[in-house]
C-alpha positions as CSV (number, residue, x, y, z in Angstrom):
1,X,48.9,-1.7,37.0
2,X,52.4,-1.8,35.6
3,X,50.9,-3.3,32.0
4,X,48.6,-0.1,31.8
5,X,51.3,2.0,32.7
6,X,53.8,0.9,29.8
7,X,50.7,0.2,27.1
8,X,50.3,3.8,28.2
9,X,53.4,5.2,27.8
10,X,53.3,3.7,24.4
11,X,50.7,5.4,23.6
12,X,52.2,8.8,24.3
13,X,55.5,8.0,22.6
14,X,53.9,6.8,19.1
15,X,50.7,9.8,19.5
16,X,53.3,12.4,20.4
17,X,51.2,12.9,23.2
18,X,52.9,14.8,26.4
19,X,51.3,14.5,29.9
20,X,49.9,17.9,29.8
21,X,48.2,17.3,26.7
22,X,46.8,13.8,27.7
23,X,45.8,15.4,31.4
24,X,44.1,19.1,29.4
25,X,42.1,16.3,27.0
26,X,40.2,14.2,30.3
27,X,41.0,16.1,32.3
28,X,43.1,15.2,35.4
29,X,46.2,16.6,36.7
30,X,49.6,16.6,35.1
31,X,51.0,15.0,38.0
32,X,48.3,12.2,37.8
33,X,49.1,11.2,34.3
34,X,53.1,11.2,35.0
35,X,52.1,8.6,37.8
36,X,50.0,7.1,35.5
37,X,53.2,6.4,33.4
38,X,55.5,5.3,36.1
39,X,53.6,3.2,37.4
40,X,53.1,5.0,40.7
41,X,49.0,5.3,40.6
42,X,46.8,1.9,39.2
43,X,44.5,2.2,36.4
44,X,42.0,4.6,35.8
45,X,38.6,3.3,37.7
46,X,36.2,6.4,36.3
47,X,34.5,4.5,33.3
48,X,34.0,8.2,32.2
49,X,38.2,8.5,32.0
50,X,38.8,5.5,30.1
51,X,36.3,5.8,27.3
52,X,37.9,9.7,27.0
53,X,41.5,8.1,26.7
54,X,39.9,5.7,24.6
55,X,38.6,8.3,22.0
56,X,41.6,10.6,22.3
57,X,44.4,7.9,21.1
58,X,41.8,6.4,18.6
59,X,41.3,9.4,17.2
60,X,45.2,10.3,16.8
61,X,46.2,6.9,15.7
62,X,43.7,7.3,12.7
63,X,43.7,10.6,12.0
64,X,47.7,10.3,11.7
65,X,47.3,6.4,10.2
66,X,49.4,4.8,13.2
67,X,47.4,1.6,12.9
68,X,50.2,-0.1,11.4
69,X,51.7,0.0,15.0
70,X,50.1,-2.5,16.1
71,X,50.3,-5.0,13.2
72,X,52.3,-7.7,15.0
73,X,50.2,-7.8,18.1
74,X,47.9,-10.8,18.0
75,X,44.7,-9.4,19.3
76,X,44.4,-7.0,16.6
77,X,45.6,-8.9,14.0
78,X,42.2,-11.4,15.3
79,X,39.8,-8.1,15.3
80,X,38.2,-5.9,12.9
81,X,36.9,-3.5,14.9
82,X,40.0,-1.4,15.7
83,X,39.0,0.8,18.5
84,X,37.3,-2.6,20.5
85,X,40.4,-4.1,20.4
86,X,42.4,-1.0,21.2
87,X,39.9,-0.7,24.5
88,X,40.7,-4.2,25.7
89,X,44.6,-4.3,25.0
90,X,44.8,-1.1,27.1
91,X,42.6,-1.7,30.0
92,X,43.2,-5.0,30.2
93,X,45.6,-6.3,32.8
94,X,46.4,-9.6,31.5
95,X,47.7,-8.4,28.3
96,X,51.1,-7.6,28.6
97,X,53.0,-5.2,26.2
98,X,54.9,-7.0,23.6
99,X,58.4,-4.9,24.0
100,X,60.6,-6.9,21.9
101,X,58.2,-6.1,19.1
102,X,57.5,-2.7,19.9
103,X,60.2,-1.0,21.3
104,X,61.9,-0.2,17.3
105,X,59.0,1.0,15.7
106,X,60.8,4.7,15.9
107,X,58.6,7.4,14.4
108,X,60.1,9.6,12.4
109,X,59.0,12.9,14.0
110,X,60.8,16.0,14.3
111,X,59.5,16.5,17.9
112,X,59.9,14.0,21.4
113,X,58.6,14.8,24.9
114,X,59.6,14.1,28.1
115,X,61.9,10.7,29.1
116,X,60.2,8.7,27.1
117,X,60.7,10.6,24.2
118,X,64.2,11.3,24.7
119,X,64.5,7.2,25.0
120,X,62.5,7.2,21.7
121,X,65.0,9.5,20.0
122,X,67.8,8.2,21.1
123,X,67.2,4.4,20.0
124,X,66.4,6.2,16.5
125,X,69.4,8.2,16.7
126,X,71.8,5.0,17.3
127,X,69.9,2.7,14.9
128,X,70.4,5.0,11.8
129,X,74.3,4.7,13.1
130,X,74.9,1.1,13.9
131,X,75.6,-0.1,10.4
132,X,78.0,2.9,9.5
133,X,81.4,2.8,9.8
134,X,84.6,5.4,10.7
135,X,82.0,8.4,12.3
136,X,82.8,10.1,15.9
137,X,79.9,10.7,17.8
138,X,79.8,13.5,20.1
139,X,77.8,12.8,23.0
140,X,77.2,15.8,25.8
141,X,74.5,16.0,28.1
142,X,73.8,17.6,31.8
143,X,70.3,17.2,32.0
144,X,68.7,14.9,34.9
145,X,69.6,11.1,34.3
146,X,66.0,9.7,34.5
147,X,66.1,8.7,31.2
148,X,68.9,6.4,31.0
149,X,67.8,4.3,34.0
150,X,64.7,2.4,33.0
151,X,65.9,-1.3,32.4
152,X,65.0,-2.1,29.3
153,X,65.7,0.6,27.7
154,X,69.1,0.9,29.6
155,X,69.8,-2.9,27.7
156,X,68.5,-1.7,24.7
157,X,70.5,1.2,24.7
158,X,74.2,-0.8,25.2
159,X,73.6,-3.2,23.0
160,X,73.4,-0.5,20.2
161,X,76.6,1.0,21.6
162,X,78.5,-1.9,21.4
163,X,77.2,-2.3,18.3
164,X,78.4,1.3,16.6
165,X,81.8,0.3,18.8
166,X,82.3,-3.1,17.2
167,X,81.8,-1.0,13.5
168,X,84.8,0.9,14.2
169,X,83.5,4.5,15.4
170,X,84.2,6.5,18.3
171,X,83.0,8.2,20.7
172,X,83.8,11.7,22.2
173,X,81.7,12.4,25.3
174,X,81.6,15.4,27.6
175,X,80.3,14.0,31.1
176,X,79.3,15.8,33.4
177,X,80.8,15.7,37.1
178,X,78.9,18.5,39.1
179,X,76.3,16.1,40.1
180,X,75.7,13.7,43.4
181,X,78.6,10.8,44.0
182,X,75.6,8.0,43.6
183,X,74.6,9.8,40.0
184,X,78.4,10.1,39.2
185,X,78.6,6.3,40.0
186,X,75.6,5.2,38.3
187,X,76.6,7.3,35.0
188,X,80.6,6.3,35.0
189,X,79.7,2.5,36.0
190,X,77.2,1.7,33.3
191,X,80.2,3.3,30.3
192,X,82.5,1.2,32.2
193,X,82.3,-1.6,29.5
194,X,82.3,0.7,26.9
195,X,85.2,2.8,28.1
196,X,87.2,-0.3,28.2
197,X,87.0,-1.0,24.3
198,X,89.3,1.8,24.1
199,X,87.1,3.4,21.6
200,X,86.0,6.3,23.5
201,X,87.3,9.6,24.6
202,X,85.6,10.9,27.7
203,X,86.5,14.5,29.0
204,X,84.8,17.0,31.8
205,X,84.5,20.5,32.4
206,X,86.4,21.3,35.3
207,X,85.0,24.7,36.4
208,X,81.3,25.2,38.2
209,X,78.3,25.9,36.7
210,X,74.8,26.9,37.9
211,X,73.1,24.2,36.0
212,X,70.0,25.5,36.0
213,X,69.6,25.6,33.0
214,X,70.7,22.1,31.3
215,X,71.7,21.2,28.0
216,X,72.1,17.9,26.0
217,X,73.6,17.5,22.2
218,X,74.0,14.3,20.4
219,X,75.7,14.5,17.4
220,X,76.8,12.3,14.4
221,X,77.8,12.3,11.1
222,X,74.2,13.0,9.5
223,X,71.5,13.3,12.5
224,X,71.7,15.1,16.1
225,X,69.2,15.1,19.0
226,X,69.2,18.7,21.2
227,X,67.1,19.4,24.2
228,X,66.8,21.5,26.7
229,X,65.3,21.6,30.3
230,X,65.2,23.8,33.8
231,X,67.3,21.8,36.9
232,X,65.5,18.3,37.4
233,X,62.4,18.7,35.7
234,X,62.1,17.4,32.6
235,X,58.1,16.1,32.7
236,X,57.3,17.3,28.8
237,X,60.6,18.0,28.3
238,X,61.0,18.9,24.3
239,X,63.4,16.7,22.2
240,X,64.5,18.0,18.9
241,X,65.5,15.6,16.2
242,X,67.7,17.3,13.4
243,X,68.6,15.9,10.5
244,X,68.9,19.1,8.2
245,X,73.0,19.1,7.1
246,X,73.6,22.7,7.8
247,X,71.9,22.7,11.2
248,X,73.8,19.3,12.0
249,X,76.8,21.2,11.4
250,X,76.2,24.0,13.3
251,X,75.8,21.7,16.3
252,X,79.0,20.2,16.0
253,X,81.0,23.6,15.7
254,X,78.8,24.0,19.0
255,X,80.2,21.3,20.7
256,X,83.5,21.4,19.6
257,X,83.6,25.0,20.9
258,X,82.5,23.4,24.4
259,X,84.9,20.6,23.9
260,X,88.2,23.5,23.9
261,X,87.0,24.7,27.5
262,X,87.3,20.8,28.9
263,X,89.6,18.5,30.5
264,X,90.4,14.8,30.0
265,X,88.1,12.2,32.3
266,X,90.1,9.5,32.1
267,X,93.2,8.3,30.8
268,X,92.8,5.1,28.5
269,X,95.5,3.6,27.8
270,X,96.7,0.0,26.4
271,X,100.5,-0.8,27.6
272,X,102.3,-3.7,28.0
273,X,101.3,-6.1,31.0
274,X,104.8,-5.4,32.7
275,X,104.0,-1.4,32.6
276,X,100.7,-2.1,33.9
277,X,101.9,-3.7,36.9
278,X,104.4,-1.0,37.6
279,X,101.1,1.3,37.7
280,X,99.8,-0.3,40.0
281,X,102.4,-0.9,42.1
282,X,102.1,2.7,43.3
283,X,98.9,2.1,45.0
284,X,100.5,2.2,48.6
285,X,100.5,4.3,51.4
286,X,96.8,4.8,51.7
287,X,93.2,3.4,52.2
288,X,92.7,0.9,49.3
289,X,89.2,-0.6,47.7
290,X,90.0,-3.5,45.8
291,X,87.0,-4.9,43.5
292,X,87.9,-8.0,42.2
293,X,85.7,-9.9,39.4
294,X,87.0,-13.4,40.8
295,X,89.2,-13.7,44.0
296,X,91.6,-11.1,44.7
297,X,95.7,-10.6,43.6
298,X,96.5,-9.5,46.7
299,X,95.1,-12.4,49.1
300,X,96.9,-15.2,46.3
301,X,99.4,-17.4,47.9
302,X,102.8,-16.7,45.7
303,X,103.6,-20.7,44.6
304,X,100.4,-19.9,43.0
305,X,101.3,-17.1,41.2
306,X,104.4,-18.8,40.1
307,X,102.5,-21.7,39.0
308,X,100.2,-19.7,37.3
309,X,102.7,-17.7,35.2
310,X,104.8,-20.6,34.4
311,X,102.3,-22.6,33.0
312,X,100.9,-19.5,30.7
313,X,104.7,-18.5,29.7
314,X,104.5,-15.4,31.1
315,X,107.9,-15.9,33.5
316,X,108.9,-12.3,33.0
317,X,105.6,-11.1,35.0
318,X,106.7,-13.3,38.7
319,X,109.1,-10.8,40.0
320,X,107.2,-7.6,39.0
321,X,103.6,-9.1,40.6
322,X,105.5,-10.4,43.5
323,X,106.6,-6.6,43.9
324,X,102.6,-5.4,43.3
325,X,101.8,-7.8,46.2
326,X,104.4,-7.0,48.2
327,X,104.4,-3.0,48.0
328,X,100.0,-4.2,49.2
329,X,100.8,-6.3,52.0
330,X,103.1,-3.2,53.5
331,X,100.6,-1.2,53.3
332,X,98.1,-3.3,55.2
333,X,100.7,-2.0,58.2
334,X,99.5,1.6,58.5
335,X,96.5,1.8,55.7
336,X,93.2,-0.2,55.5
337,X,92.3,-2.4,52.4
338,X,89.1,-3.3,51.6
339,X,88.7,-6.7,49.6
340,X,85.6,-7.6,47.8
341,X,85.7,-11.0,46.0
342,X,83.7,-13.1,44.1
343,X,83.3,-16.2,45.7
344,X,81.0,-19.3,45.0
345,X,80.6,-22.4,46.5
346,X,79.8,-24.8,43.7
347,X,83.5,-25.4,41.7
348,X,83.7,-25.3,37.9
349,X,87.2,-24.9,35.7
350,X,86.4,-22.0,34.7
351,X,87.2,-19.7,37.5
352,X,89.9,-16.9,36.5
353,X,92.7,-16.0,38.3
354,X,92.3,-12.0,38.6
355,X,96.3,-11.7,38.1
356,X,96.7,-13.2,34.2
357,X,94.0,-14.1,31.7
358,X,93.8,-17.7,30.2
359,X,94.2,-19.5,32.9
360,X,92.1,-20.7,35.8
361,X,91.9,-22.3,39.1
362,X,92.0,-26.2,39.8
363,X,89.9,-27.0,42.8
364,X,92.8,-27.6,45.2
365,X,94.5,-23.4,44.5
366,X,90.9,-22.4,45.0
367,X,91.0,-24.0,48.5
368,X,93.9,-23.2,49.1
369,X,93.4,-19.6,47.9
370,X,90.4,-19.4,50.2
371,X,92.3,-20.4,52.8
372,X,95.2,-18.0,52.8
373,X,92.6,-15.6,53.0
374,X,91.5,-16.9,56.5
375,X,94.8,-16.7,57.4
376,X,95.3,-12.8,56.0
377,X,92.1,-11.8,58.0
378,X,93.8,-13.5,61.6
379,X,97.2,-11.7,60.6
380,X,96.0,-8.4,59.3
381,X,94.1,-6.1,61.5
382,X,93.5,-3.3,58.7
383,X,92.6,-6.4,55.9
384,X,89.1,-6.9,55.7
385,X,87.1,-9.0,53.1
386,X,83.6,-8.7,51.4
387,X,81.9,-11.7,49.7
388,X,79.8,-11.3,46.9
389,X,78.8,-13.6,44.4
390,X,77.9,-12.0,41.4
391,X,78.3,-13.1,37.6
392,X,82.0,-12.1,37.3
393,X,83.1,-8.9,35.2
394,X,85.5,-9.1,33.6
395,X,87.2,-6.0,35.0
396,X,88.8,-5.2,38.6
397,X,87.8,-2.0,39.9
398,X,91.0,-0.3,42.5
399,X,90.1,2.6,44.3
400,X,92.9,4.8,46.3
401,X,91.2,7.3,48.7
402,X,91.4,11.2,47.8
403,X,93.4,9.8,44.8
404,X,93.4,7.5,42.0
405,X,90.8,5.4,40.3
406,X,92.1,2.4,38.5
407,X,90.0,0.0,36.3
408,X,91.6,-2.8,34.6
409,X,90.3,-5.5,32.2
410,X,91.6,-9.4,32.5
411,X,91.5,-10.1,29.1
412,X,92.9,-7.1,27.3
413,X,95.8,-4.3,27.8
414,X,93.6,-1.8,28.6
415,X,93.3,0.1,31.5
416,X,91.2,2.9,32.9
417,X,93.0,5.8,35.3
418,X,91.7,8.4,36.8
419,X,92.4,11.0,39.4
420,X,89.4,13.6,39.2
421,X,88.4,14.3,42.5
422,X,84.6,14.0,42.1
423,X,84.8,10.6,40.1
424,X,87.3,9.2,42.7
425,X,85.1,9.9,45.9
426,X,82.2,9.0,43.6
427,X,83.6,5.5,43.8
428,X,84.8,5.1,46.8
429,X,81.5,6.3,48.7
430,X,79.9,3.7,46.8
431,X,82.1,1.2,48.0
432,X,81.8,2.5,51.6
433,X,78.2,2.0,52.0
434,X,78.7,-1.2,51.9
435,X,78.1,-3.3,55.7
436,X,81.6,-4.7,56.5
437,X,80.7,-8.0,58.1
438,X,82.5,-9.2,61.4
439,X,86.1,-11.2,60.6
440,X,84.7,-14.0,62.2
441,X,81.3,-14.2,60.1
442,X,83.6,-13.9,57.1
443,X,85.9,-16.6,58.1
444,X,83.3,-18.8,59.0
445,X,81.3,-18.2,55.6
446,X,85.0,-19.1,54.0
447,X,85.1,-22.5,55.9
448,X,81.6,-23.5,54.8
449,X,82.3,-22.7,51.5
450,X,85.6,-24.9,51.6
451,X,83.7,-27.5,53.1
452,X,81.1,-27.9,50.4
453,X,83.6,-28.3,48.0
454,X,85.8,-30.8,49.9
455,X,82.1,-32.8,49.9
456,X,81.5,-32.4,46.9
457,X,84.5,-33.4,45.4
């Protein structure tokens, strides 16, 4: 049951229990207790297993004084017999987990095992960081990426970044680029956000390595996290917490040593809205992915662009967009593009246009917009269009094949580029898996949509 299986991992996590110690104290397999955890394998039906799980986390919660744990859960606050109540909260399926209670009650331990643990230690790590103010992290790691991608803890996690951002420290991360285009995606797409606060230097080591064995080091000013593991196996993985000065230190001269041997990831940079444009302006002469959070530049009617920048006093901006969407439309002759838009059928006055921030669409220029992208898909054979409708980002992802990765935010100078190879194919395959529906199925989608706003006007 997926309730067992997190009350579980819980269990592990405050107990310092790994899998193998957990399966050695039944005893089952290791492999049975890490599906135990994810979920993959229900609850234990040998009575004979349970009371044996029972006793073994009874007798570590007492024995180390843990109780206090589980002070804010109702059910034992009710009970006086401690391991009764601990029997039922585990094995039973209708008591849920109380995460937003739970998940911050860090231990303080020197030691950490397996994903969980690294998740553990990492919430500790950025908690005793979040208030401060003026430190660099340094942030490296190769090891598998399992342990950023559970949900909650994936929330949990960037809402503490943005936290220590918003405090006025930086980052310095080494990522690491020898890896699968999807992991490369995943990894670069959930820093996007982050990236874009200008507030963090990310760089890459641009030679090969065997990566067998992996390495991670989180460092800041008083604390670091180290751990190491063999390819993608990192079941009981050990996680050290370090918080004596001199070995804190040591780890940074460690990473800065690394850091000499690496190469910029990405250029941020905050410029001027005109330069920006001219930037962009050179993505021509190839096959083009254009993510847009609202609908696209390229597919807006120009009166609509000079209304737009008329009204926002930003006059000086028509002739160099009108040249961005002119240098697009010329390429459409001889080069694909790709359009993905947000679209939605149900009109409010705050939809963006994707070309200036601070302004937005009445209902008529988002009909019309709409419909000047009908008439792009009849005239362009390369031009093709896919609808999504997400919540809006407040970035536009561009994507030039073999070449140049540009991610720009609406309501802020700053601007991502980047032309490493791996992180540029990284995106575009990502974009490229996507079905590419029929003109005519798009068109028609386009009139319905039109329609329901003309009736519900």
């Amino acid at each position: 049951m997926k309730m067992f299986n997190e009350k579980l991992s819980f269990l592990m996590i405050i107990t310092n229990t790994s899998n193998s110690d957990l399966a050695s104290a039944i005893p089952v397999s290791v492999s049975c207790v890490s599906r135990w955890r994810t979920g993959k394998r229900n609850l234990p039906k040998n009575s004979f297993n349970n009371s044996v799980i029972i006793n073994y986390f009874y007798k570590k919660i007492i024995t180390d004084k843990l109780e206090y744990k589980f002070s804010d859960i109702e059910l034992f606050k009710k009970s006086k017999d401690f391991k009764l109540s601990l029997t039922e909260w585990l094995f039973d399926k209708n008591i849920k987990l109380d995460n937003e209670n739970i998940n911050l009650k860090i231990t303080n331990s020197t030691y950490y095992y397996g994903d969980d643990g690294k998740r553990q230690a990492v919430i500790r790590f950025l908690n005793n960081i979040k208030d401060k103010t003026n430190q660099t992290l340094l942030l490296f790691s190769d090891e598998s990426m399992s342990w950023m991608l559970e949900e909650k803890f994936a929330c949990t996690w960037s809402k503490l970044l943005i936290k220590v951002l918003k405090n006025g420290n930086k980052i310095k991360i080494i990522h690491t680029i020898a890896r699968e285009y999807n992991e490369i995606f995943e990894a670069v797409s959930k820093w996007i956000p982050l990236y874009l606060t200008g507030m963090i230097e990310p760089f890459y080591y641009p030679k090969l390595r065997d990566r067998i064995i992996r390495r991670t080091i989180f460092i800041c000013s008083s604390d670091a996290i180290i751990s190491n593991s063999i390819g993608n196996s990192t079941d009981d993985m050990l996680n050290i917490y370090v918080t004596d000065k001199m070995a804190v230190s040591s780890l940074r001269k460690e990473f800065y040593n690394y850091l000499g041997l690496c190469t910029p990831l990405m250029n941020i940079i905050t410029k001027k809205r005109k330069e920006k444009i001219n930037e962009l302006c050179s993505l021509d002469n190839a096959n083009i992915v254009i993510d847009s959070y609202s609908l696209s530049f390229i597919s807006t009617p120009k009166d609509i662009i000079f209304k737009a920048l008329t009204e926002t006093n930003n006059d000086k901006l028509i002739s160099p967009l009108l040249q961005r969407k002119e240098t697009l439309l010329n390429n459409l002759k001889d080069y694909i593009i790709l359009d993905i838009i947000n679209v939605t059928d149900i009109f409010n006055k705050t939809i963006p246009y994707s070309f200036v921030a601070g302004t937005y669409y009445t209902r008529d220029d988002y009909i019309k917009h709409l419909e000047n992208i009908i008439t792009m898909l009849k005239q362009y054979e390369n031009y093709n269009v896919i609808l999504k409708q997400d919540i809006l980002n407040s970035f536009s992802i561009y994507v030039k094949e073999n070449t140049e990765l540009i991610i720009e935010k609406n309501d802020s100078n700053t601007m991502l580029i980047s032309h490493e190879h791996n992180i540029v194919n990284a995106f575009w395959e990502h974009y490229l898996i996507n079905d590419i529906e029929q003109k005519n199925k798009v068109i028609d989608k386009l009139q319905n949509i039109m329609n329901t706003m003309h009736l519900n006007n």
